[in-house]
SEBAZA-186264 format. One record per residue: residue in one letter; residue number from 1; x, y, z of N, C-alpha, C in turn. Coordinates in pm, 1 decimal. Layout:
SEBAZA-186264
PT   code   pos       n.c1       n.c2       n.c3      ca.c1      ca.c2      ca.c3       c.c1       c.c2       c.c3
PT      A   NUM          X          Y          Z          X          Y          Z          X          Y          Z
...
END
This chain:
SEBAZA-186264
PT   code   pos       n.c1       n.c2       n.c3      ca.c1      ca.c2      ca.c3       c.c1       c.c2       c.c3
PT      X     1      766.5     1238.8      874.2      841.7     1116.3      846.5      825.3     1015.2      958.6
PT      X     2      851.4     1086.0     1095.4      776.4      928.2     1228.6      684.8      920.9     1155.6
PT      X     3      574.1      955.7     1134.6      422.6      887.5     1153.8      456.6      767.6     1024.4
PT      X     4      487.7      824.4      903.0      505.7      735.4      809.7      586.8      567.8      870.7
PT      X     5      693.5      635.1      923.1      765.8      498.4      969.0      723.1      420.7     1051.2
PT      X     6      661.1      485.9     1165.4      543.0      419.0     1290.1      409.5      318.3     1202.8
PT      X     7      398.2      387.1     1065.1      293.1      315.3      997.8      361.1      199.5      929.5
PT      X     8      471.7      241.5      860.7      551.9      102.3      799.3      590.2      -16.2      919.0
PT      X     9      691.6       24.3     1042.5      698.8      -73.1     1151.1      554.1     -130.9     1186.9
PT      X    10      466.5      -89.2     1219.7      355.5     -121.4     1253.5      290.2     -260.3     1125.0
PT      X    11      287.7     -209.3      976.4      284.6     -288.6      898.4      410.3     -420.3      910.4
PT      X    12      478.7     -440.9      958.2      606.8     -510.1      961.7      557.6     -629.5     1061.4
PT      X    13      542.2     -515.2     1188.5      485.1     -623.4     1297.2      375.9     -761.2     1265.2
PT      X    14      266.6     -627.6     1227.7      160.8     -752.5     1142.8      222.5     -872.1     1069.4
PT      X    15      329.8     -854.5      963.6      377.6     -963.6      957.3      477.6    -1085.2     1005.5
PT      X    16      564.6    -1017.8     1125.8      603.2    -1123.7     1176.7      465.2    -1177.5     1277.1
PT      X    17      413.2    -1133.1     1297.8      319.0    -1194.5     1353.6      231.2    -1269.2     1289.7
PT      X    18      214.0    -1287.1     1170.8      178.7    -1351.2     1094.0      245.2    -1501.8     1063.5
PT      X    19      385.9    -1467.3     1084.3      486.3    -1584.2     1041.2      481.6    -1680.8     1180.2
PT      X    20      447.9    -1578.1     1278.3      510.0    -1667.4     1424.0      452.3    -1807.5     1440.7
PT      X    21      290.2    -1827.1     1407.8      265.9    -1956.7     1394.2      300.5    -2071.3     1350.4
PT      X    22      393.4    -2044.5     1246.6      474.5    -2103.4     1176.6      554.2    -2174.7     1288.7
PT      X    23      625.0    -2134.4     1350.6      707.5    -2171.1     1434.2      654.4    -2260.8     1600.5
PT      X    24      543.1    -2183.2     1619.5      450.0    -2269.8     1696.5      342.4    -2397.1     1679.2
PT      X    25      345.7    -2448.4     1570.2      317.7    -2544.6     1447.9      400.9    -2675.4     1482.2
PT      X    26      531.0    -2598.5     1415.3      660.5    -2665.7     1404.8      680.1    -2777.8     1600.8
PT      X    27      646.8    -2660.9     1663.6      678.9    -2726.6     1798.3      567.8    -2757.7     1872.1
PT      X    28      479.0    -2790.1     1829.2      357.1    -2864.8     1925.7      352.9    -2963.5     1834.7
PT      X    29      389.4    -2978.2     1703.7      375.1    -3079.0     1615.6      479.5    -3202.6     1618.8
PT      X    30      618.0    -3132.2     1703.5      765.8    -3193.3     1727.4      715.1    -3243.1     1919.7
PT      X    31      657.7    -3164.3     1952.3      571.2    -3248.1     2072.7      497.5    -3379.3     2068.9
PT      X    32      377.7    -3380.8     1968.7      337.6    -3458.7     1957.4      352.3    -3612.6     1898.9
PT      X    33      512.2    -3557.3     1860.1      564.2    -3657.8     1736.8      628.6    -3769.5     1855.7
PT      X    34      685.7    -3660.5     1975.2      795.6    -3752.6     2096.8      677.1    -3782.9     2177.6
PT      X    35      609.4    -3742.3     2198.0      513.9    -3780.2     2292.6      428.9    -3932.8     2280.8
PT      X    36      416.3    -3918.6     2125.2      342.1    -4063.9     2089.2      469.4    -4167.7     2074.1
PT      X    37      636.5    -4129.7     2025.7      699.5    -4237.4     2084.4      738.3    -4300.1     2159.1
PT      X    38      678.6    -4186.4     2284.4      732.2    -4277.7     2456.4      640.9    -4350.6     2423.6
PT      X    39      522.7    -4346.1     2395.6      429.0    -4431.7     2460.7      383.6    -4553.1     2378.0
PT      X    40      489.3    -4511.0     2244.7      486.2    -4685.7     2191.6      557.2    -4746.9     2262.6
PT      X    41      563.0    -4891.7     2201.2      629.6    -5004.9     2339.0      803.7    -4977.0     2161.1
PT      X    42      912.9    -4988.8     2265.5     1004.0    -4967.2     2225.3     1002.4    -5032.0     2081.8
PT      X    43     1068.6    -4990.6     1998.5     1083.3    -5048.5     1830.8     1136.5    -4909.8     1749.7
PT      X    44     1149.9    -4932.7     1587.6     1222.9    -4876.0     1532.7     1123.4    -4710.8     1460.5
PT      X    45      993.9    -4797.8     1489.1      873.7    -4648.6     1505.1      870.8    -4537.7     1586.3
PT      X    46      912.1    -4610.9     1696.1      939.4    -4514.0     1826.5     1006.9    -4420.5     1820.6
PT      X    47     1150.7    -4490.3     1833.9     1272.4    -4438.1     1780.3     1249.5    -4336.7     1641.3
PT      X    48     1243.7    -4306.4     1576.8     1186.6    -4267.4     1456.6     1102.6    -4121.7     1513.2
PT      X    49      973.1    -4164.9     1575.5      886.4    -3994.2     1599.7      970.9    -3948.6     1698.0
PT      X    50     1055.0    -4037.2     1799.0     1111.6    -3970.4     1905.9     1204.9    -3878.0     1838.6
PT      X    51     1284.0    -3972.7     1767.7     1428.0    -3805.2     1685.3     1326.5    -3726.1     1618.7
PT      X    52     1219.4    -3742.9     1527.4     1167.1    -3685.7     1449.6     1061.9    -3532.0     1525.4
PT      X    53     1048.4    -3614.3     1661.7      958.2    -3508.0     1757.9     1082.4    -3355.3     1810.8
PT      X    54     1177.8    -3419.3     1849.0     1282.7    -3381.2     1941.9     1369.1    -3285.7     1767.7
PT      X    55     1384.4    -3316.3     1662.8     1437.5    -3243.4     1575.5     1338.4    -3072.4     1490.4
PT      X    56     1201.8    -3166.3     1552.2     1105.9    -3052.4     1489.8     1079.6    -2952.8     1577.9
PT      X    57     1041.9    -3003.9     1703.2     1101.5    -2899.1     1816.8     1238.2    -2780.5     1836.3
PT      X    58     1313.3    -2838.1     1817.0     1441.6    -2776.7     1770.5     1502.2    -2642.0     1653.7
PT      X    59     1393.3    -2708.7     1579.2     1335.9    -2645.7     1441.6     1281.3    -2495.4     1479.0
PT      X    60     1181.3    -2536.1     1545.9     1071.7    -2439.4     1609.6     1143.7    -2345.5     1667.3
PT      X    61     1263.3    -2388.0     1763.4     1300.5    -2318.0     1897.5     1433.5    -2190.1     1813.2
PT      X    62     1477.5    -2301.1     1733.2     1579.3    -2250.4     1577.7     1573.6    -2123.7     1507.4
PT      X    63     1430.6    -2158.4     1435.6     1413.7    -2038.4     1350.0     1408.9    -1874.9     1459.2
PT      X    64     1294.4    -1888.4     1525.3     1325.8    -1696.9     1533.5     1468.4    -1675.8     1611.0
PT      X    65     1531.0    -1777.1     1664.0     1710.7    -1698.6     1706.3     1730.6    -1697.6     1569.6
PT      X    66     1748.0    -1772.6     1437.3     1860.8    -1749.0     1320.9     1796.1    -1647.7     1274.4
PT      X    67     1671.3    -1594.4     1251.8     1609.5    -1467.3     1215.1     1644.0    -1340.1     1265.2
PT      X    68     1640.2    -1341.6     1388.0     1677.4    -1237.5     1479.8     1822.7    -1243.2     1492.3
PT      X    69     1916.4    -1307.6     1445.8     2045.4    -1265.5     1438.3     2094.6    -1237.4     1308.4
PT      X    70     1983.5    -1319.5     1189.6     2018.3    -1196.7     1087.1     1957.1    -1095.3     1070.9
PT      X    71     1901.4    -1051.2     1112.6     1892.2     -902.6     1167.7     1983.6     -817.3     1219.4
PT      X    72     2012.7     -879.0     1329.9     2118.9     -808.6     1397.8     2251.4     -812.0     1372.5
PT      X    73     2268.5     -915.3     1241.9     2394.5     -868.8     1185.2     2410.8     -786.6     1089.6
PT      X    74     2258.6     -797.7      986.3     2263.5     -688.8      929.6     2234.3     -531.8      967.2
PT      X    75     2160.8     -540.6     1135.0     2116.8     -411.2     1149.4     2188.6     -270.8     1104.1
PT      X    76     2346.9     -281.7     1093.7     2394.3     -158.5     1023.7     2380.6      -79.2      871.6
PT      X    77     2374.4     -210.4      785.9     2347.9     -191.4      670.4     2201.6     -125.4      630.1
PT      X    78     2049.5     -196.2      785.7     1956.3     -192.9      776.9     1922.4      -10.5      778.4
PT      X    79     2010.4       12.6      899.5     1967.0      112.5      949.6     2036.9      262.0      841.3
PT      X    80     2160.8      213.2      761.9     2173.1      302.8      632.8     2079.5      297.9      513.5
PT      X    81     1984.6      217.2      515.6     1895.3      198.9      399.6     1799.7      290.2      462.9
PT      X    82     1733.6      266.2      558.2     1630.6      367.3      600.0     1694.8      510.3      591.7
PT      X    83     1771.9      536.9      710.1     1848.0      711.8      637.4     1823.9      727.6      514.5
PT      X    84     1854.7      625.1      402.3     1893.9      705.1      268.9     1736.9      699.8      233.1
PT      X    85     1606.2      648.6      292.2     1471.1      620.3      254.2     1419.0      714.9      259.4
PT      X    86     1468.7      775.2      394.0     1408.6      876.0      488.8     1411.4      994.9      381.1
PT      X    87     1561.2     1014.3      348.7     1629.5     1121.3      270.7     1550.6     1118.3      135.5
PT      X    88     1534.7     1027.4       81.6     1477.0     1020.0       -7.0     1319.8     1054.6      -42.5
PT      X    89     1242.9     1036.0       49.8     1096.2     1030.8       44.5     1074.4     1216.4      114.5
PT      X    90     1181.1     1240.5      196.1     1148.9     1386.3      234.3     1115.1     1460.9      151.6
PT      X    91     1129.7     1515.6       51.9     1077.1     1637.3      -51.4      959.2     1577.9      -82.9
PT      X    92      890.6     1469.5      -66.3      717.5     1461.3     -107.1      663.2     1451.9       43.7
PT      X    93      723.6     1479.4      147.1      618.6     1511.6      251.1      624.6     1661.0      301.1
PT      X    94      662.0     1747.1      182.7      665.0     1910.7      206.5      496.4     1885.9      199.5
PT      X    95      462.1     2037.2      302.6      348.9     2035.1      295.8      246.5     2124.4      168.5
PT      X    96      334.5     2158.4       70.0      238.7     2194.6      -77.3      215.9     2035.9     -165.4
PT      X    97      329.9     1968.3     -148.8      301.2     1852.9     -193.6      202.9     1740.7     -163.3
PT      X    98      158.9     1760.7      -34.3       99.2     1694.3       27.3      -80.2     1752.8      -19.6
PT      X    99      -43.1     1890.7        7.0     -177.7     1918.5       -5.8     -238.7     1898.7     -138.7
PT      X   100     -138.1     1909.0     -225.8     -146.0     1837.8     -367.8     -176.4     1712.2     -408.7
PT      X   101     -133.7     1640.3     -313.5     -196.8     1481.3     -316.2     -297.8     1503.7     -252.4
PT      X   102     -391.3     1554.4     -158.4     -439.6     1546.5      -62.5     -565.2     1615.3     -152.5
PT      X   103     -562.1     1743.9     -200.9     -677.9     1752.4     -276.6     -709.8     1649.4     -389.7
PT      X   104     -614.4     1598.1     -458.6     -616.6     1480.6     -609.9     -726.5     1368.9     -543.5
PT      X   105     -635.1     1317.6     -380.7     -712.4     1205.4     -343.6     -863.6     1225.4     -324.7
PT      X   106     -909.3     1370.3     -266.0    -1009.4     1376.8     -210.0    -1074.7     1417.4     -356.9
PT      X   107    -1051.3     1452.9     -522.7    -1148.7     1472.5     -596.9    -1197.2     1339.7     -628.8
PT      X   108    -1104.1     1241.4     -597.8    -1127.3     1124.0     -657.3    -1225.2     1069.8     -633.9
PT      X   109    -1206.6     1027.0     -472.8    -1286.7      972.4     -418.0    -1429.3     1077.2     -360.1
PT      X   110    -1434.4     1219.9     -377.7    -1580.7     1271.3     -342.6    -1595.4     1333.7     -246.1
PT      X   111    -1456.6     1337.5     -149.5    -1462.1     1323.6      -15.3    -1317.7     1461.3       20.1
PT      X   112    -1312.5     1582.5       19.0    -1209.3     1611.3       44.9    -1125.5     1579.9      146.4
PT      X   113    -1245.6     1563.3      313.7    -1152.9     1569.6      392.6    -1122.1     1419.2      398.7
PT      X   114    -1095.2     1333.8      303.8    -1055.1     1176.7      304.8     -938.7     1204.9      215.3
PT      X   115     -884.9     1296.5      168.1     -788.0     1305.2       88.2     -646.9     1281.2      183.4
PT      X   116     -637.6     1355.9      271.3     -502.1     1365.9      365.1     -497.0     1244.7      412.7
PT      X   117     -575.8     1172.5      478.7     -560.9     1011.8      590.6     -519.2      956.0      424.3
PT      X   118     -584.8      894.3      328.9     -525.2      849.4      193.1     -379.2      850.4      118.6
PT      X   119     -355.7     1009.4      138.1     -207.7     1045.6      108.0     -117.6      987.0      211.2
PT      X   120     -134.3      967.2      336.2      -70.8      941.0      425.5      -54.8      774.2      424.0
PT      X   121     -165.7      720.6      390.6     -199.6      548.8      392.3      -64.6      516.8      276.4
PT      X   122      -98.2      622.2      181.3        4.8      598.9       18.5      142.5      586.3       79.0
PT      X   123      174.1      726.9      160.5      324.2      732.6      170.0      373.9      581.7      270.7
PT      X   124      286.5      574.7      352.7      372.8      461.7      466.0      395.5      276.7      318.9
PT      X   125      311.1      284.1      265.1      253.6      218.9      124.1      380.4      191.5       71.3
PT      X   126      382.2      313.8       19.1      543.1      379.0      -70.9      683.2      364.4       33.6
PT      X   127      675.8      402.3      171.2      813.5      388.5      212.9      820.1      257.7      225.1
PT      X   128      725.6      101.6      229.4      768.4        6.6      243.5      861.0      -37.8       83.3
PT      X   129      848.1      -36.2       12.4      896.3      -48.9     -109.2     1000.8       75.7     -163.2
PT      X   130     1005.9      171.0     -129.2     1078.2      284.6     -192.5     1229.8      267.3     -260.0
PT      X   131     1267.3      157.2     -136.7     1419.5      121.1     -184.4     1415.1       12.3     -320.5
PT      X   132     1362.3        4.0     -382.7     1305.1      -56.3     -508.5     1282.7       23.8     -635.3
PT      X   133     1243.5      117.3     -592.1     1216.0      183.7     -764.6     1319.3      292.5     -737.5
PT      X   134     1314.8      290.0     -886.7     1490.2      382.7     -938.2     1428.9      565.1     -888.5
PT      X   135     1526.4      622.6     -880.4     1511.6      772.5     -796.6     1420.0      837.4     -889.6
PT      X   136     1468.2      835.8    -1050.9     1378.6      911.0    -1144.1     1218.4      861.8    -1131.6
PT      X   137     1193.0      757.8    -1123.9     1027.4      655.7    -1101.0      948.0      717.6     -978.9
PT      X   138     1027.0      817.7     -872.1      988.3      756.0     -761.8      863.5      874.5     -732.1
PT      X   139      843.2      970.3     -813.4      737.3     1069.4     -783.5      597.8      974.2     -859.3
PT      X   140      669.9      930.7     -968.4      552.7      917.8    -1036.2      483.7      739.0     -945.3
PT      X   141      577.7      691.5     -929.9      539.5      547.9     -806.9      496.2      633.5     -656.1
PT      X   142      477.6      737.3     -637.8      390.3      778.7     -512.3      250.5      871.5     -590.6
PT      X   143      252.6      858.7     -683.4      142.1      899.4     -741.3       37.0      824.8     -727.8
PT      X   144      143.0      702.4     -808.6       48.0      597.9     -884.0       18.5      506.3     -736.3
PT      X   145       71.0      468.4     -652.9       34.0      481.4     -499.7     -110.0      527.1     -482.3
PT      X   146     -128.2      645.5     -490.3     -238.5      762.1     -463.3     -331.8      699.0     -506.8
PT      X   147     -347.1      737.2     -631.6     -428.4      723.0     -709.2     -517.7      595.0     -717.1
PT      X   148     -481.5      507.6     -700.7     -495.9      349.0     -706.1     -598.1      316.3     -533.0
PT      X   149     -518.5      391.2     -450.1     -608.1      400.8     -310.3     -717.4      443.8     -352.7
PT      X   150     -714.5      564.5     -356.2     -818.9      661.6     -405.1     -920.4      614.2     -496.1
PT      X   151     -902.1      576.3     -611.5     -977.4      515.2     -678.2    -1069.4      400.3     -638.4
PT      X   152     -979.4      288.0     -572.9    -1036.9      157.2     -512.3    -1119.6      249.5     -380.2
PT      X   153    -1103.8      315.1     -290.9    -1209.4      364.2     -198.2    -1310.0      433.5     -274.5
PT      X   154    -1307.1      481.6     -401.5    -1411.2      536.2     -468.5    -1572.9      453.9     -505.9
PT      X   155    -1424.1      328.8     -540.3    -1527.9      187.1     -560.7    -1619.1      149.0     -497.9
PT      X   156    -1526.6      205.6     -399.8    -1645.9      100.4     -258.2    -1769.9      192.0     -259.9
PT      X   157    -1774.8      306.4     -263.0    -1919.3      431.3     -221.4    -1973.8      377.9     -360.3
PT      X   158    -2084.2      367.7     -253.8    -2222.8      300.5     -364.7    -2235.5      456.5     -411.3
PT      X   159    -2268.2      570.9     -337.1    -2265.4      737.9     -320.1    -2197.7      808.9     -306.5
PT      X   160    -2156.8      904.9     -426.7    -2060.4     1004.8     -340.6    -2041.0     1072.1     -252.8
PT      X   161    -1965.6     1117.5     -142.4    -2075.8     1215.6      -18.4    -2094.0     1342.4     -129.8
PT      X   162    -2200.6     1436.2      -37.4    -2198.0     1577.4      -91.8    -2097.8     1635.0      -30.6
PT      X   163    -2053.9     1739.1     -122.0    -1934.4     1853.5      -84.5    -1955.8     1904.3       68.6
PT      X   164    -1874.2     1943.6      128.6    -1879.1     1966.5      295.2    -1853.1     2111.6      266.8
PT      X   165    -1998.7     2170.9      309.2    -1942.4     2284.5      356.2    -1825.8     2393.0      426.4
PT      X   166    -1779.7     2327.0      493.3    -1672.7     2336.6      558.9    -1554.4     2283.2      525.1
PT      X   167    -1504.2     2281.9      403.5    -1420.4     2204.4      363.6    -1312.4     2320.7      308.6
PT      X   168    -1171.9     2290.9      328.1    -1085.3     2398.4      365.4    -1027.4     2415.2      239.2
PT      X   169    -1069.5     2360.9      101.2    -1075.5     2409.1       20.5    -1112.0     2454.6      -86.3
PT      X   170    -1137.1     2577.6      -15.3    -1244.2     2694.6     -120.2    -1205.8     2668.4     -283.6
PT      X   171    -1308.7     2661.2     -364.4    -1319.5     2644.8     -530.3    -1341.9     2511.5     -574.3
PT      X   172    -1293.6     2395.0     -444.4    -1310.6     2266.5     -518.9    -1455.1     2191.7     -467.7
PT      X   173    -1546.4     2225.2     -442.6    -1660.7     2204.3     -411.6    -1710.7     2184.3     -511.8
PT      X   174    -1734.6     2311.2     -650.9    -1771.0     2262.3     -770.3    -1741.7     2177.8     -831.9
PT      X   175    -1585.6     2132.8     -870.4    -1526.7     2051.3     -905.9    -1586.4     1879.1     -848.7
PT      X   176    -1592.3     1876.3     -758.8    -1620.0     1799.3     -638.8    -1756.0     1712.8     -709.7
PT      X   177    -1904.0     1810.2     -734.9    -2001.6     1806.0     -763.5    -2018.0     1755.6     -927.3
PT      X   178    -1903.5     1812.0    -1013.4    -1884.4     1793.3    -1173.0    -1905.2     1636.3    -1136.9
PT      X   179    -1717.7     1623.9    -1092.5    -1709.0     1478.2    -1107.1    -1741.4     1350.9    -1059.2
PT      X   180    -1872.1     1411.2     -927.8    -1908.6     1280.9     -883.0    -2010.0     1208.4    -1004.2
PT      X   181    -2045.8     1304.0    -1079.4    -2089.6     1226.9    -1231.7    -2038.7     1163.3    -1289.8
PT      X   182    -1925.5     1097.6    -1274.0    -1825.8     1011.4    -1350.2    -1800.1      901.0    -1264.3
PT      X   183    -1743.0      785.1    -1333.6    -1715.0      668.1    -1244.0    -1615.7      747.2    -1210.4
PT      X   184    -1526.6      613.0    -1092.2    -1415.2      641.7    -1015.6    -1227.8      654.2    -1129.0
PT      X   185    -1299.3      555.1    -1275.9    -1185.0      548.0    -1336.8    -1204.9      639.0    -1485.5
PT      X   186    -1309.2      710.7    -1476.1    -1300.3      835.9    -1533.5    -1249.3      976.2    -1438.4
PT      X   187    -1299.4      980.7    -1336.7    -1245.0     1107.6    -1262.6    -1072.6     1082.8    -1277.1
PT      X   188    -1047.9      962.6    -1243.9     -862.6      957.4    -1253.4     -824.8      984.0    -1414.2
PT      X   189     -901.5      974.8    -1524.0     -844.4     1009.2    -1634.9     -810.5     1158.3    -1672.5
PT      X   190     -926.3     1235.8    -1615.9     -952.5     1335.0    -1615.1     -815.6     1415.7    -1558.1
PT      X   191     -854.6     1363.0    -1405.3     -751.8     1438.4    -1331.1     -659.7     1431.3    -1361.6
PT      X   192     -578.9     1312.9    -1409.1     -402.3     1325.3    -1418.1     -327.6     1370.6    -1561.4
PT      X   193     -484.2     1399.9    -1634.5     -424.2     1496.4    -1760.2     -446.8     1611.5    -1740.8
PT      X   194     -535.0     1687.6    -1669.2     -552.4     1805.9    -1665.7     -504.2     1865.8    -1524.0
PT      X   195     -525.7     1792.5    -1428.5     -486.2     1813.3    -1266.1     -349.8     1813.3    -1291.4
PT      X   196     -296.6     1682.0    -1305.8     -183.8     1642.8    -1275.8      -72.0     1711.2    -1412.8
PT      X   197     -151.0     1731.1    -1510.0      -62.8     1739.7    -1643.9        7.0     1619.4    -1699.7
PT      X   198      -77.1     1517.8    -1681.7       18.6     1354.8    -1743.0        0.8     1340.0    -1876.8
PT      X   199      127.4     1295.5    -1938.9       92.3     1208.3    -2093.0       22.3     1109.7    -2073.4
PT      X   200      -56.3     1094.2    -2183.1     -109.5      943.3    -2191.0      -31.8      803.7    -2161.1
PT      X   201       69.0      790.4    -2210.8      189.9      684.6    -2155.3      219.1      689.5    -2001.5
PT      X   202      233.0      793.7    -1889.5      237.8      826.0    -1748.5      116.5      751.3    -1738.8
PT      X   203      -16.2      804.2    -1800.8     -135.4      715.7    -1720.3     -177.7      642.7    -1730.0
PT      X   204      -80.7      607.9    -1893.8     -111.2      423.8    -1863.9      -47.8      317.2    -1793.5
PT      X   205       49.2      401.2    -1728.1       94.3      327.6    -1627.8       21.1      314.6    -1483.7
PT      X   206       -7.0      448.6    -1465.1      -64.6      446.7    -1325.7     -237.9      358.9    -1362.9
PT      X   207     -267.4      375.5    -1467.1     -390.3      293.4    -1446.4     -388.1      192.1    -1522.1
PT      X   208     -281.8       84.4    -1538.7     -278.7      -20.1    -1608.6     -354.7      -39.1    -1742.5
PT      X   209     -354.6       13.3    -1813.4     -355.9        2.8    -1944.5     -309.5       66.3    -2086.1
PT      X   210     -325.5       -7.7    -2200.0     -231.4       69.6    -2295.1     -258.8      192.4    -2346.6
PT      X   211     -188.4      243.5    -2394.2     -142.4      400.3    -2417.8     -277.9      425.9    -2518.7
PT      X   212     -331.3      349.8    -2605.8     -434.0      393.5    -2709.9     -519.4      397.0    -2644.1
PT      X   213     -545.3      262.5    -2545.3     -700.1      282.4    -2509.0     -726.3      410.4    -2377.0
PT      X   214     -588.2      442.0    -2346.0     -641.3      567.7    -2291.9     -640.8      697.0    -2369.8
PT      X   215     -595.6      684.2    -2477.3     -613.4      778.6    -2555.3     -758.9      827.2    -2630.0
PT      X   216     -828.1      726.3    -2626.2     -920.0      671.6    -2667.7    -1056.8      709.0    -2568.3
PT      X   217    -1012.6      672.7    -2452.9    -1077.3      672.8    -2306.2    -1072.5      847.8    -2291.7
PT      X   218    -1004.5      874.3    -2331.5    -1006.2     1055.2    -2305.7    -1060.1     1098.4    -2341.6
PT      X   219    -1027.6     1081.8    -2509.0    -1130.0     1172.2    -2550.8    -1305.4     1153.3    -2544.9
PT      X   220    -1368.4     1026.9    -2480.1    -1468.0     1028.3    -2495.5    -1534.8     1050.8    -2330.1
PT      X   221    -1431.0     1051.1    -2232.3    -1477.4     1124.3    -2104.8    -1468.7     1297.0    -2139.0
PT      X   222    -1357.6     1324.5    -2202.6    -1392.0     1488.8    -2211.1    -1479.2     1515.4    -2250.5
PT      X   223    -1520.8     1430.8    -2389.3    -1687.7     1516.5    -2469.0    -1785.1     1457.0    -2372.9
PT      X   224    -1802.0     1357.1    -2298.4    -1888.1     1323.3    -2178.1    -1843.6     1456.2    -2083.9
PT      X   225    -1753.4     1503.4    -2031.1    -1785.6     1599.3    -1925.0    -1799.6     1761.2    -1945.7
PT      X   226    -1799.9     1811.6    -2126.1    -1818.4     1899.3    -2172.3    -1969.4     1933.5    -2173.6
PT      X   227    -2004.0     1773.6    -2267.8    -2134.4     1785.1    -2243.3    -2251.5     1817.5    -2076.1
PT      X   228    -2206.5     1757.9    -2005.0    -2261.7     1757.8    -1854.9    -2245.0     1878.2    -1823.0
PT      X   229    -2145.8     1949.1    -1826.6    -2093.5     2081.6    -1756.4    -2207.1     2211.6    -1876.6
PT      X   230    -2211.4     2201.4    -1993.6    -2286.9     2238.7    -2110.5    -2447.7     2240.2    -2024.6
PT      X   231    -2474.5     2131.4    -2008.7    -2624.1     2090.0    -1939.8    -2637.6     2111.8    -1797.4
PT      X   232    -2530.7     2143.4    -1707.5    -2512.2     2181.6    -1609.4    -2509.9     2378.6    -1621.4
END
């Protein structure tokens, strides 16, 4: 659970740091506004960038104190949402569960030992949002998490790797070899009806589309991987 949260804070940072320019904008821009009214000759222009320099500055200097004190007024409320996050997300970082995501990710993508860093990318993924989806949603929203990584890194390999000898789990090597014959969004059809045990409605959620055309989509990857395995 640290590492997950070290990965969510860490994601957090990135974005106030993202925002901070915002605020440094605001005040070199409220600089430049007073700066060019000293140096008009007095009039109602002047007057004008001078409040207008001196208010945007202000602005600038403004925002991260009113930010940082709502924070810190909410920090109690903040810090009971995480407990109940924490509490919540614990039973999917048992380690059978994990290894359960951890092999899914790695058939996906080709790669076993890329399965665990993936599952892990998912959960910090999932604890930023967790306090959002309803308690019953929330296995199948760290799935669909998974899966969606997994898949999109599948995308990217022009090649699947070959199976690693050394790979710590014995039997899925074959498996490994079946499905690098399949695109990346056939191996996920595959897997989450037969791996995972999903209805068609579950995976048309996790893979965005409707319930027929994966119904549809099934049955013509199974007689595609009957056949291969037949010729194999």
């Amino acid at each position: 659970m640290a590492c997950v949260r070290r990965g969510w804070a860490w994601r957090r940072g990135l974005g106030a740091l993202a925002r901070s320019p915002r605020e440094l904008l605001l005040g070199s821009f409220g600089l430049a506004c007073w700066a060019l009214g000293l140096v008009l000759e007095a009039g109602t222009l002047a007057t004008l960038l001078v409040v207008a320099g001196v208010g945007l500055v202000t602005l600038g200097v403004l925002l991260p104190l009113v930010t940082e004190f709502e924070l810190n007024t909410s920090g109690f409320k903040f810090k009971q949402a995480l407990e109940r996050r924490d509490t919540e997300l614990e039973p999917f970082l048992d380690e059978r569960q994990q290894q359960r995501l951890g092999n899914l990710a790695g058939l996906l993508t080709g790669d076993l030992h890329a399965g665990p860093a993936l599952v892990e990318d998912a959960l910090v993924r999932a604890y930023a949002r967790w306090s959002q989806v309803p308690r019953e949603h929330q296995e199948l929203f760290l799935l669909c998490t998974v899966v969606r990584l997994a898949v999109g890194r599948a995308r990217l390999q022009r090649v699947p790797p070959a199976p690693d000898p050394r790979a710590d789990a014995p039997g899925l090597d074959g498996l490994v070899s079946a499905l690098a014959q399949l695109t990346p969004h056939e191996r996920a059809l595959l897997l989450l009806r037969h791996w995972e045990v999903l209805a068609p409605p579950q995976i048309s959620v996790i893979l965005e589309r409707p319930a027929d055309v994966i119904v549809a989509e099934l049955d013509a990857v199974e007689a595609a991987y009957d056949a291969l395995a037949s010729t194999g």
